[in-house]
LOPADREN-818154 format. One line per field, with one value per residue (C-alpha): residue in one letter; x, y, z. Coordinates in Angstrom, 3 decimals. Each point is the difference from the previous one (the first is absolute). Layout:
// LOPADREN-818154
resn (A  ...);
c1 (X  ...);
c2 (Y  ...);
c3 (Z  ...);
// end
This chain:
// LOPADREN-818154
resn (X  X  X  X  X  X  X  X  X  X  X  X  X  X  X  X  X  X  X  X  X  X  X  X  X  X  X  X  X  X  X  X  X  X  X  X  X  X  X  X  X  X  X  X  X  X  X  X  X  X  X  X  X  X  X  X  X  X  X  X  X  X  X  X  X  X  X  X  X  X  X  X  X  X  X  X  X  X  X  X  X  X  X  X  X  X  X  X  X  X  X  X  X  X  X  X  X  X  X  X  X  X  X  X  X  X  X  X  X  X  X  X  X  X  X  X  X  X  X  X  X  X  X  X  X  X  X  X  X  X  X  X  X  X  X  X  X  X  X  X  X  X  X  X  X  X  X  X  X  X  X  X  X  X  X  X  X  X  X  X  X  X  X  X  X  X  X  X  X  X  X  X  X  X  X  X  X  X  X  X  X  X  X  X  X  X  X  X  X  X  X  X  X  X  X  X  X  X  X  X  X  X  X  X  X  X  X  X  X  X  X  X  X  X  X  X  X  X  X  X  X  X  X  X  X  X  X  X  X  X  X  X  X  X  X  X  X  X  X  X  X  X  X  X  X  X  X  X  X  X  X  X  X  X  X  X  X  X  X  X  X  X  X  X  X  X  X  X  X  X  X  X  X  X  X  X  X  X  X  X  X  X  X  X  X  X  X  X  X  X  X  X  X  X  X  X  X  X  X  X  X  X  X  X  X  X  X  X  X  X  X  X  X  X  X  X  X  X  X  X  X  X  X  X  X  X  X  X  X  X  X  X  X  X  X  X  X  X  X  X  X  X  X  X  X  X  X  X  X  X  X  X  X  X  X  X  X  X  X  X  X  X  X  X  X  X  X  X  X  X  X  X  X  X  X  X  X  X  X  X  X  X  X  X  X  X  X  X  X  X  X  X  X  X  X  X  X  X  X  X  X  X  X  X  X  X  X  X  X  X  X  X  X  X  X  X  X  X  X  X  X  X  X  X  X  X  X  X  X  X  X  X  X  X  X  X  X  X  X  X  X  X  X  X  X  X  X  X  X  X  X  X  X  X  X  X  X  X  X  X  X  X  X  X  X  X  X  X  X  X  X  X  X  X  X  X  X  X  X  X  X  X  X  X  X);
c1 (-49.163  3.617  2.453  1.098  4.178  1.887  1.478  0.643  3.098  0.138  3.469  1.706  3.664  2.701  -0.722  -3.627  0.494  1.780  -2.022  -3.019  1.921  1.236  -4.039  -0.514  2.503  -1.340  -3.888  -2.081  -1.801  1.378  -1.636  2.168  -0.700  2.730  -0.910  1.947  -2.142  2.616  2.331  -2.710  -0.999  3.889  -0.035  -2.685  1.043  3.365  1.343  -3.502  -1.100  -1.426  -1.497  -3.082  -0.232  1.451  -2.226  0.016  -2.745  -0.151  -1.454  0.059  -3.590  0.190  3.409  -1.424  -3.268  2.170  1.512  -1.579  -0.814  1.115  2.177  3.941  1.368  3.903  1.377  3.400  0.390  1.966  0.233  -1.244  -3.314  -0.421  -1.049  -2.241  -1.708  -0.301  -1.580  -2.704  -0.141  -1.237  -1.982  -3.362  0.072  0.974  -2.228  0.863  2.563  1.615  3.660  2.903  3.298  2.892  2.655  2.302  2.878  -1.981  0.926  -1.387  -1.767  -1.854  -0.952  -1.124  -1.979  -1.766  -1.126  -1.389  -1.905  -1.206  -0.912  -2.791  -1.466  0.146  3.147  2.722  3.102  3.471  3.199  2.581  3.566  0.805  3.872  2.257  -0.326  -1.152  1.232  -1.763  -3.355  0.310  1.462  -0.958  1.180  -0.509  -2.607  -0.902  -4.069  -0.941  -3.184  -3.380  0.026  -3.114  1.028  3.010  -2.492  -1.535  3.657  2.324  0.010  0.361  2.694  2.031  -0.476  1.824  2.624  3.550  0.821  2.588  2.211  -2.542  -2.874  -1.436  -1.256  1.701  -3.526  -1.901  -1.743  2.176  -2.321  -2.616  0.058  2.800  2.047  0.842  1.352  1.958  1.653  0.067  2.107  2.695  0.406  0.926  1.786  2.309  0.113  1.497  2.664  0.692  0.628  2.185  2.459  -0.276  1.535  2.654  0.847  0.340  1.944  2.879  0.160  0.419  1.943  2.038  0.515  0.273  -2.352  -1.864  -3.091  0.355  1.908  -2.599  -2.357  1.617  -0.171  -3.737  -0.645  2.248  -1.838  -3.135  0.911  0.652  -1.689  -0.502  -2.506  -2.276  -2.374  2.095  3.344  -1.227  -0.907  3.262  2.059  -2.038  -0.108  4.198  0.281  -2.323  1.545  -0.912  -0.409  3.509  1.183  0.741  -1.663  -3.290  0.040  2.743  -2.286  -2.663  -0.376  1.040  -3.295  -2.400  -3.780  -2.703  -3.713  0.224  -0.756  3.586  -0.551  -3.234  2.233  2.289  -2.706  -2.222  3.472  0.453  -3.505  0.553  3.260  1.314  3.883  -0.609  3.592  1.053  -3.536  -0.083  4.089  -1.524  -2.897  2.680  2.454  -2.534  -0.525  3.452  0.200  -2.496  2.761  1.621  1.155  0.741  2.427  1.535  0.935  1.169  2.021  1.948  1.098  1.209  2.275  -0.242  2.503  1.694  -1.655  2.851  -0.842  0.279  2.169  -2.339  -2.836  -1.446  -0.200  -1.853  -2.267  -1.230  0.360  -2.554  -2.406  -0.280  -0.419  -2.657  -2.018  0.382  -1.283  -2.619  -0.659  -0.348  -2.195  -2.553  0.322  -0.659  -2.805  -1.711  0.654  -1.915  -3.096  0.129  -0.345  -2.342  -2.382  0.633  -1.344  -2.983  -0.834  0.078  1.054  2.413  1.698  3.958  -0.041  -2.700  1.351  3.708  -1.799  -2.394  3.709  1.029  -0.643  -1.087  1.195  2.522  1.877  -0.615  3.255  1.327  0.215  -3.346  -1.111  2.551  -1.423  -3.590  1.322  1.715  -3.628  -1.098  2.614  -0.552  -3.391  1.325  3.203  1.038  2.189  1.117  3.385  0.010  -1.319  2.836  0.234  0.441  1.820  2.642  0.167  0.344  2.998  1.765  -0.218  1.468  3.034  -0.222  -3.021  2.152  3.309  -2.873  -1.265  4.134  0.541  -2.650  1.047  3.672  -0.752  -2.962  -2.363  -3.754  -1.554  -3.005  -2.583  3.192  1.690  -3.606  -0.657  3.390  -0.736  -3.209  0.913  3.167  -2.755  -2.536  2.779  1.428  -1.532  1.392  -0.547  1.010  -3.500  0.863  1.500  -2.419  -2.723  2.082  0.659  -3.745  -0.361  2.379  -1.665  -3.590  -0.383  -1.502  1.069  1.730  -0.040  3.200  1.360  -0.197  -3.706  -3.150  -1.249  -2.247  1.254  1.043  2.611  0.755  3.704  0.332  3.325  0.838  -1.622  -2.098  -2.496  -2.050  -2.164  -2.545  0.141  -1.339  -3.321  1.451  -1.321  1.547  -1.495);
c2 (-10.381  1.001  -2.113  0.807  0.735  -2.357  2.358  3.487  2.099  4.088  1.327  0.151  0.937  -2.027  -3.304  0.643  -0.528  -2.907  -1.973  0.281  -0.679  -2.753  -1.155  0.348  -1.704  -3.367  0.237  2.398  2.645  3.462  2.842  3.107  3.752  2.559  3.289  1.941  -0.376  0.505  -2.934  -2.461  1.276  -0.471  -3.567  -1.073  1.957  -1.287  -2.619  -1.966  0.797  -2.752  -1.858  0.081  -1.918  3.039  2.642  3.426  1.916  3.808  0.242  -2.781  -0.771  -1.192  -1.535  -2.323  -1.011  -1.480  -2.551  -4.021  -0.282  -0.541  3.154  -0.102  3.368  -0.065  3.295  1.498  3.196  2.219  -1.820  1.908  2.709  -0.851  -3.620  0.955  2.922  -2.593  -2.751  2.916  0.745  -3.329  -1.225  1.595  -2.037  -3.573  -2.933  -2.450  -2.376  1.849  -0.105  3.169  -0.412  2.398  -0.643  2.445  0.475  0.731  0.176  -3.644  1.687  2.451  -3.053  -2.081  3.112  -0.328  -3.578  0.350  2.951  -1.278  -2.882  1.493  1.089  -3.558  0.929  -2.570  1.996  -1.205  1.730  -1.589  0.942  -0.097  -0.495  0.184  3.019  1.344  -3.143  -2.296  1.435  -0.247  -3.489  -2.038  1.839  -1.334  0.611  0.098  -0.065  0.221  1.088  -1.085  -4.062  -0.024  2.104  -3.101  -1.889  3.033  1.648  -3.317  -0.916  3.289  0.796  -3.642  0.055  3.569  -0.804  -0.894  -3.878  -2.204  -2.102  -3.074  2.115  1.099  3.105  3.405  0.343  -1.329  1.290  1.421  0.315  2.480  3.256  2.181  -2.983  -0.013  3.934  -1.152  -2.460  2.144  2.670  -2.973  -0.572  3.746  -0.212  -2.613  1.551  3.194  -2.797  -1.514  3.420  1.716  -3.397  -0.094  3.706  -0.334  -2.846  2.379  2.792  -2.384  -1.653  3.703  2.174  -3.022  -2.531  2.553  -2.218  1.731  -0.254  -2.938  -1.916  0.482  -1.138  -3.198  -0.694  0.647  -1.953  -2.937  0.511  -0.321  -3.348  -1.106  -0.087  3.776  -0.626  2.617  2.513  3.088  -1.676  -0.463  4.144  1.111  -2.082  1.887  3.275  -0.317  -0.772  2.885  2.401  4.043  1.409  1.426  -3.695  0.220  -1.624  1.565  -1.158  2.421  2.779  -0.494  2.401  -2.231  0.682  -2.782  0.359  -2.155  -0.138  -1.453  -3.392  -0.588  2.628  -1.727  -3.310  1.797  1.928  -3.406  -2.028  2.671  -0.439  -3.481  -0.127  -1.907  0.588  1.216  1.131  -0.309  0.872  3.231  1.113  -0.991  3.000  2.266  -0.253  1.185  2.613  1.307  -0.615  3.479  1.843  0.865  3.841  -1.398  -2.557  1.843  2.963  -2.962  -1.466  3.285  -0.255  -3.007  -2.789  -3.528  -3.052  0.124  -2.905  -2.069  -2.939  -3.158  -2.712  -2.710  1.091  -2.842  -1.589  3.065  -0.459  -3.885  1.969  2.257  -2.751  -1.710  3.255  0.698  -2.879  -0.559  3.667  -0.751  -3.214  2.210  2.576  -2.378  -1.758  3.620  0.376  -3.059  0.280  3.066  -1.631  -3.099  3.054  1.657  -2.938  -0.449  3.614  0.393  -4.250  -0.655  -3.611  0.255  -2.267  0.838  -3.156  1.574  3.342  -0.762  -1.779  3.113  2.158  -2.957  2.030  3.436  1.972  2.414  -2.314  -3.511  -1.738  -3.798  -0.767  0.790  -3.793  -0.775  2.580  -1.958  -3.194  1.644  0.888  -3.785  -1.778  1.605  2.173  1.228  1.461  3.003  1.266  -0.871  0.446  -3.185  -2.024  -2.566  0.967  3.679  -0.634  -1.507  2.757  2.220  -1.952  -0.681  4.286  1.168  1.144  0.848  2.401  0.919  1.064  2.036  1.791  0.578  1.709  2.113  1.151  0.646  1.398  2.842  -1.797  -0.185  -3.301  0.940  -3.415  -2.518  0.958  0.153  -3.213  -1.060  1.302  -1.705  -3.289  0.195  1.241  -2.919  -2.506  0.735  -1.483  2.800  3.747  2.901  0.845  -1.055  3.928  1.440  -1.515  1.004  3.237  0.480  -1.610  2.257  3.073  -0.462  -3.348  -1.850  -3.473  -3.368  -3.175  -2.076  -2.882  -2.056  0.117  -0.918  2.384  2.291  0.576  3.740  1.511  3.324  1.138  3.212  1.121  3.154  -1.039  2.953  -1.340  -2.134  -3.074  1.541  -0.998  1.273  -2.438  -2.496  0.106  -0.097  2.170);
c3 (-36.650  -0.090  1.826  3.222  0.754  2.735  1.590  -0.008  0.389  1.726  -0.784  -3.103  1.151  -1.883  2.387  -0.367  -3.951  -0.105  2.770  -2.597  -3.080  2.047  0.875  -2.748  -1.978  2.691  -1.433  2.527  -1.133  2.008  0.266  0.815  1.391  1.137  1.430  -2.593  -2.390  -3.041  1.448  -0.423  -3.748  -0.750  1.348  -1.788  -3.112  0.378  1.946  -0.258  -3.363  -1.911  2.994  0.751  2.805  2.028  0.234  1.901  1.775  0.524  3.773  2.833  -0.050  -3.791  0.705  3.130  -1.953  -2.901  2.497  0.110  3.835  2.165  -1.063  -0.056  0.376  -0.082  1.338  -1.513  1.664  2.687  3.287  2.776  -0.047  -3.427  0.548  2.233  -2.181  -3.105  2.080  2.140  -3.993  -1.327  2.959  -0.337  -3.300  1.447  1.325  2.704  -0.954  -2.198  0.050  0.129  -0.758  1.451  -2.623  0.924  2.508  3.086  3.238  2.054  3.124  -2.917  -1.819  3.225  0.756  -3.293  0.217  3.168  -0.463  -3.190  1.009  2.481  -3.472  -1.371  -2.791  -0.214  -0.156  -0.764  0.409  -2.343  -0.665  -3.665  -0.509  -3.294  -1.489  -3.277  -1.832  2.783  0.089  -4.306  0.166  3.254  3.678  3.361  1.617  3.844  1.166  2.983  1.820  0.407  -0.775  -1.310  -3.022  -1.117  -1.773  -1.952  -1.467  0.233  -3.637  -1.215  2.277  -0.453  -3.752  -0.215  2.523  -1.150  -0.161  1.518  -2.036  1.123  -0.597  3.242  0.085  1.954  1.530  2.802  3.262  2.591  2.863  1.789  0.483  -1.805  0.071  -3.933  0.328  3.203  -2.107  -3.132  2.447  1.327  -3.163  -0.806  2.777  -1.268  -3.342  1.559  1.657  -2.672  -2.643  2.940  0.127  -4.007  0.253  2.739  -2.599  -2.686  2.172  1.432  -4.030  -1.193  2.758  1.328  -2.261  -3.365  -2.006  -2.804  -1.240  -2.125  2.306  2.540  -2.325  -0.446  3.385  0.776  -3.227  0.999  3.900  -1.556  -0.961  3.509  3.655  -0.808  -2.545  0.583  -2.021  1.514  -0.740  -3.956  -0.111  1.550  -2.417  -2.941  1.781  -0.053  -3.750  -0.786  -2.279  -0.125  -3.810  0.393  0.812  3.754  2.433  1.592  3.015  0.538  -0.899  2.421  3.144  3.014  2.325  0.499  -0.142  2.229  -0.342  3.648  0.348  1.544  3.068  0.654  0.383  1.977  2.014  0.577  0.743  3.049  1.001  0.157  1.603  -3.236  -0.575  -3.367  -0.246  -3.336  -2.005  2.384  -1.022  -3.762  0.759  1.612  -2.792  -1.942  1.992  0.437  -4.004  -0.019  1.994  -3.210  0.667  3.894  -1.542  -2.692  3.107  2.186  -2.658  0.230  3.242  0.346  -1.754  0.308  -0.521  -3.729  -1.690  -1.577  -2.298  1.709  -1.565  0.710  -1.898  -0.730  3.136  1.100  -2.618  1.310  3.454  -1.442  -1.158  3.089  2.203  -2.191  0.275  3.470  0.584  -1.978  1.634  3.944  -2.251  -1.132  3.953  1.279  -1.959  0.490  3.951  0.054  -2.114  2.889  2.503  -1.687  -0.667  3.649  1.431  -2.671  0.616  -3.555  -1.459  -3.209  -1.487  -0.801  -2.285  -1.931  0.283  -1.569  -2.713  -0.734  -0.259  -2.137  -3.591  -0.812  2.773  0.336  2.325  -1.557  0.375  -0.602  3.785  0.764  -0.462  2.169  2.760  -1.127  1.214  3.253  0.784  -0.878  1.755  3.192  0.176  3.409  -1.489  2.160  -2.324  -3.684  1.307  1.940  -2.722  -0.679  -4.054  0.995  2.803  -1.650  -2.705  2.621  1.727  -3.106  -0.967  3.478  -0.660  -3.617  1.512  2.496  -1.928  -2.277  2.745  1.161  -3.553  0.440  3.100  -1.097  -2.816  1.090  -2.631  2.032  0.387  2.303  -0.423  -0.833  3.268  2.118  -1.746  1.532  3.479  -0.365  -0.730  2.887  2.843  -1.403  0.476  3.334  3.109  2.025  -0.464  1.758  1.207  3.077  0.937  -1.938  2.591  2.945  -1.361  -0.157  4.029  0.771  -0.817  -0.503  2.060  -3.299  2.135  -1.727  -0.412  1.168  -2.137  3.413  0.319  -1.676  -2.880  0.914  3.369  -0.015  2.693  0.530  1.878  2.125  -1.959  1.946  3.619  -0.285  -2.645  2.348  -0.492  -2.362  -3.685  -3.204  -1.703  -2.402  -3.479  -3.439  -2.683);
// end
């Protein structure tokens, strides 16, 4: 009798490749299937020739009896309807306790959805976000399950022994929690990667339209800030990005269209940070800079009736430069906060229990935002499980004192000089609103007594003892019902 595969792979997009190379490559025997029928005969003929431990199947019946039970069928396609087509596909041919695996960048209510209805219909399901790219699915990304917990024990060698590694080993894999908890994180962490490439480009812009730098310089500095507390995946690909030459010699960077795409992951973080009442601020002007990047013909027409400051080169250059460094990281340091603020809500609403130690360590290696001070965020989350925010956390916290003013005179020259610096100024804002005791939102609650008698609390009296003032002397006694949304 032929020998059964391990697991089985629908979808054979770029990702969908390298995941079962990458199986592969580990030991398990994969068997693939891709509705295009054509794709699949150029994997195997291609990509996959020579082992014959991979095999394909030409219809979804064949392709589900292949697999060793209880069947492992890792999904790699189009988030949304078309999950839900492939898996109303495969079902007739599945057997209780078999396990599916939503691979792809789905959205987490869709994917908590799934595992409860399949679970009525005894099918483990697991939505898992898969993080790093074409080169991380190939070589080891990290990777983000969640779902049904019976279903752990079934996929977590496979899925640890194709993860990405730590420098002590560990794998960038383990459970997240119930439901569609491993997309939810999956999408903070798009979230953050959004922060993190908008600050990485305001970088760029100041170093080019203020400071005159070219390209090499500029990739002398990301190289030399890779060294540093700015370690990071992103910083690495910018530096190479700058030194990239065109075949007539000049850089290409300068050739590419200015308009930003997004697959959107990041207005999901944005749109879930509203529903939470999370001050997203600087992950959200990250998703609009994108989308003000697509106003290209808007821009160009604007640009034509107005003038801003003349940008002189400033004497101090260098200065500006270390200025630049530790705005940088300390924007990066409120992104990351932001983002992890918004999973602490969001286990919160949907009563799910992650683990941020676990979590930082999972972004450790293979993702798109893997960075050096992640371990240090692991052992924020270790110190102090409790941690409201990473921001208080005495190693950030003092990163962030030391960088005030150098973030501050950055976000000054930006300002003088007309150059944009959307998420490093909310970042800013952010961190100056976190720190102060006092806010204004004192008049914005009488403002809102005043005319729709929404009531107050006074700083004289218990909370949760709500007042409401009769501003005019015409308003009465009568007050609006108290509730936040």
């Amino acid at each position: 009798m032929k020998q059964k595969f391990d697991i089985g792979l629908i979808g054979l997009a770029v990702m969908g490749q390298n995941l079962v190379l990458n199986m592969n490559d580990h030991g398990y025997r994969v068997a693939v299937y891709n509705r295009t029928s054509s794709k699949l005969e150029d994997f195997l003929k291609g990509p996959a020739a020579g082992r014959d431990s991979i095999e394909g199947a030409d219809d979804l019946k064949q392709f589900i009896s292949m697999l060793e039970r209880p069947r492992k069928v890792f999904l790699m396609v189009k988030a949304g309807d078309v999950v839900d087509q492939v898996i109303s596909q495969i079902l007739p041919f599945l057997e209780e306790g078999d396990v599916i695996i939503d691979g792809g960048n789905s959205l987490f209510t869709d994917s908590s959805r799934r595992m409860k209805n399949l679970a009525e219909k005894n099918i483990l399901f697991i939505g898992t976000g898969v993080s790093g790219g074409e080169e991380g699915a190939r070589r080891g990304p990290s990777i983000m399950p969640g779902g049904n917990p019976a279903a752990w024990t079934h996929v977590k060698s496979i899925l640890q022994d194709i993860s990405a590694k730590t420098i002590k080993g560990e794998p960038c894999c383990d459970w997240v929690g119930d439901e569609g908890s491993g997309h939810y994180v999956k999408m903070i962490h798009n979230g953050i990667e959004y922060g993190d490439m908008q600050l990485i480009s305001e970088a760029y812009h100041l170093m080019k339209s203020v400071l005159k730098l070219d390209h090499d310089r500029m990739h002398e500095i990301f190289e030399k800030w890779n060294k540093g507390p700015l370690d990071s995946y992103l910083i690495e690909i910018t530096s190479d990005i700058l030194s990239y030459k065109d075949a007539d010699g000049e850089p290409l960077l300068e050739k590419i269209l200015d308009t930003a795409g997004q697959k959107g992951t990041g207005k999901w973080t944005g749109i879930n940070a509203l529903e939470t009442g999370t001050p997203l601020t600087l992950i959200s002007e990250a998703v609009f800079a994108r989308c003000l990047s697509a106003l290209k013909q808007e821009r160009v027409a604007a640009s034509e009736c107005f003038t801003g400051p003349e940008n002189e080169t400033p004497e101090n250059v260098e200065e500006l430069i270390d200025d630049l460094e530790k705005a940088l990281l300390a924007s990066k340091i409120v992104s990351y906060a932001q983002g992890f603020m918004l999973m602490r809500q969001g286990a919160l609403e949907n009563q799910w229990e992650l683990n941020y130690e676990a979590v930082a360590r999972m972004w450790r290696g293979g993702c798109i935002i893997r960075s050096r001070f992640l371990d240090n965020i692991s052992d924020a989350f270790s110190n102090n499980k409790e941690l409201a925010s990473l921001i208080v956390d005495p190693y950030f916290s003092k990163i962030l004192q030391d960088s005030q003013a150098a973030w501050r005179r950055i976000i000054n020259l930006g300002v003088q000089t007309g150059i944009p610096l959307p998420a490093m100024s909310s970042g800013l804002m952010f961190f100056d609103g976190y720190r102060s005791a006092s806010l204004p939102a004192n008049m914005l609650q009488a403002q809102r007594d005043y005319f729709g008698a929404h009531t107050y609390e006074r700083n004289d009296s218990p909370r949760g003892k709500f007042y409401h003032t009769d501003w005019t002397g015409e308003g009465g006694n009568v007050s609006s019902t108290t509730y936040n949304v």
